[in-house]
C-alpha positions in Angstrom: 112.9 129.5 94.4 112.7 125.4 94.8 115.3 126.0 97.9 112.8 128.5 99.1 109.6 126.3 98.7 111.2 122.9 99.8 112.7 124.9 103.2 109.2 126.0 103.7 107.6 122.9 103.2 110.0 121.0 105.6 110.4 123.4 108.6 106.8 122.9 109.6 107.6 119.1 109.3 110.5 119.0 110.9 109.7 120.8 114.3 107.4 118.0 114.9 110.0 115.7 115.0 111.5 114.7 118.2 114.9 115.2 119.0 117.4 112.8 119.1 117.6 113.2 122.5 114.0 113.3 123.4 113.0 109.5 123.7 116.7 107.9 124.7 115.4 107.7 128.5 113.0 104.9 127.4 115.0 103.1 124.9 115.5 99.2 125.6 118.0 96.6 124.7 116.7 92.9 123.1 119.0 90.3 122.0 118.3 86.8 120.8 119.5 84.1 119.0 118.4 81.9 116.3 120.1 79.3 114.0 119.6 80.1 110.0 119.5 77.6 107.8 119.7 78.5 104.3 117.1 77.2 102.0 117.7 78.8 98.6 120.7 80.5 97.3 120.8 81.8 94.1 123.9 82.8 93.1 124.4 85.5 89.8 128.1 85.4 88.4 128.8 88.2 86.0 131.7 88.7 83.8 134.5 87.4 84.6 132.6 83.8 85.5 134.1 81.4 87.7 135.5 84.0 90.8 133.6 86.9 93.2 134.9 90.1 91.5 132.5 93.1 92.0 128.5 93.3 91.4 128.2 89.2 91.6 125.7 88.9 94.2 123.7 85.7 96.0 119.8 85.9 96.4 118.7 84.0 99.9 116.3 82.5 101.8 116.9 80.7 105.1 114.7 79.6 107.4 115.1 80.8 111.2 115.0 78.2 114.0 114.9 78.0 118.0 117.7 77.3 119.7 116.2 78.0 122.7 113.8 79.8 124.7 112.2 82.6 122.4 109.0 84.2 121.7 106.8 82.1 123.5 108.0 78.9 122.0 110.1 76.8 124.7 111.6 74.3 122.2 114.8 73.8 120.7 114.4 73.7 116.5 111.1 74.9 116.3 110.8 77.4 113.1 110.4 81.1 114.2 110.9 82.5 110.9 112.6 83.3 107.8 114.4 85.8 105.8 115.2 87.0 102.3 118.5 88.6 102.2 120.5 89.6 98.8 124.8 89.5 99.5 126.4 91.9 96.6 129.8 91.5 96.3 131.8 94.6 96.6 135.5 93.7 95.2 137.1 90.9 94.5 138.7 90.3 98.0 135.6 88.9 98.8 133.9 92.5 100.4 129.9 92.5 100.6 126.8 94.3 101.3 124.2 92.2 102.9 120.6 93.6 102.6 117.2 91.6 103.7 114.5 91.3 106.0 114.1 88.6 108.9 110.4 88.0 109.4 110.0 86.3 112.8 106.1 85.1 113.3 103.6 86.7 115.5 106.4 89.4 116.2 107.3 91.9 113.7 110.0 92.6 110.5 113.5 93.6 111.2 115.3 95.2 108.2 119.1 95.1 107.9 121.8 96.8 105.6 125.1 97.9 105.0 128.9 96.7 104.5 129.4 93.5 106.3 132.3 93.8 108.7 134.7 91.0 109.5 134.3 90.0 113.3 136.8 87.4 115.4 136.1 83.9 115.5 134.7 83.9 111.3 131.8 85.9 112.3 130.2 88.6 110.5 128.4 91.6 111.4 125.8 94.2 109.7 123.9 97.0 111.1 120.0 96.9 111.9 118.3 99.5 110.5 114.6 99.7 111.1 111.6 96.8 111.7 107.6 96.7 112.1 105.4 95.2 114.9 107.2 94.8 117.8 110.2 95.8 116.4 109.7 99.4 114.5 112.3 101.6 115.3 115.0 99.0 115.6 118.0 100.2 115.6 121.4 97.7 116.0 123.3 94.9 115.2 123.0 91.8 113.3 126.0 89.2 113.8 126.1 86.5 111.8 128.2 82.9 112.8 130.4 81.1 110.4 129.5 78.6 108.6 127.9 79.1 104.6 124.7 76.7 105.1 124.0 76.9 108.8 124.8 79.8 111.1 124.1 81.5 114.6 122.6 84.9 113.7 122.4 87.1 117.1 120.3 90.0 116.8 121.0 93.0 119.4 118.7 95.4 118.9 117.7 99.4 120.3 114.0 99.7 120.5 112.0 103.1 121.1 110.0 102.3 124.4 108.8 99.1 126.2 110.1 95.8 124.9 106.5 93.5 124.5 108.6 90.2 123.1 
């Protein structure tokens, strides 16, 4: 009987939902690049102390700068925004989940989530998963340079529609 009243519920909801298919015509590509510096970093070591072994994670805050042209700001190392991001370690070889926000001013939120995968060159990478003002809908993306204090993050995103950055 739940089945029954939760399929009827959701059918009505559902057919007005586009298809996947429906708005792919206008979808637009953005990528940019910022330099993070991380601000705070607050590690939690469980048992056993002293080495990454699973469900030790890092709490962070960086602080998201220019490196060139972006947004209406021309400059190099001009602040564009932040983000709070919490990196849970998975196993003991060192395997995370990254999850956070990057809040860049005047623009909009872009969320991100998921295993980080291992790229070439000490980079990392971790998929986009939504955002708000100018980006809600995102949908990509987000590689992250090496480095521990200061990286290159490049965000490649999919938006729905125009691209007003």
């Amino acid at each position: 009987m739940r089945r029954l009243l939760l399929v009827s519920v959701l059918l009505p909801v559902l057919a007005l939902v586009p298809s996947a298919g429906a708005g792919s015509s206008q979808e637009r590509k953005l990528t940019f690049e910022v330099m993070s510096f991380v601000r705070i970093a607050q590690p939690f070591d469980l048992k056993p102390k002293g080495k990454e072994n699973r469900g030790d994670y890092i709490k962070l805050r960086s602080l998201l700068v220019s490196i060139g042209p972006i947004f209406n700001v021309s400059k190099k190392n001009v602040a564009v925004g932040w983000d709070n991001s919490t990196l849970v370690y998975l196993n003991e070889k060192g395997k995370a989940r990254l999850r956070g926000k990057a809040v860049l001013r005047g623009q909009g939120t872009i969320l991100y989530r998921g295993v980080m995968k291992d790229l070439p060159g000490g980079k990392s990478s971790v998929p986009i998963v939504d955002g708000s003002g100018k980006f809600r809908g995102a949908k990509g993306v987000l590689i992250i340079g090496p480095g521990q204090l200061k990286a290159k993050n490049t965000f490649q995103l999919r938006l729905p529609g125009a691209i007003t950055a």
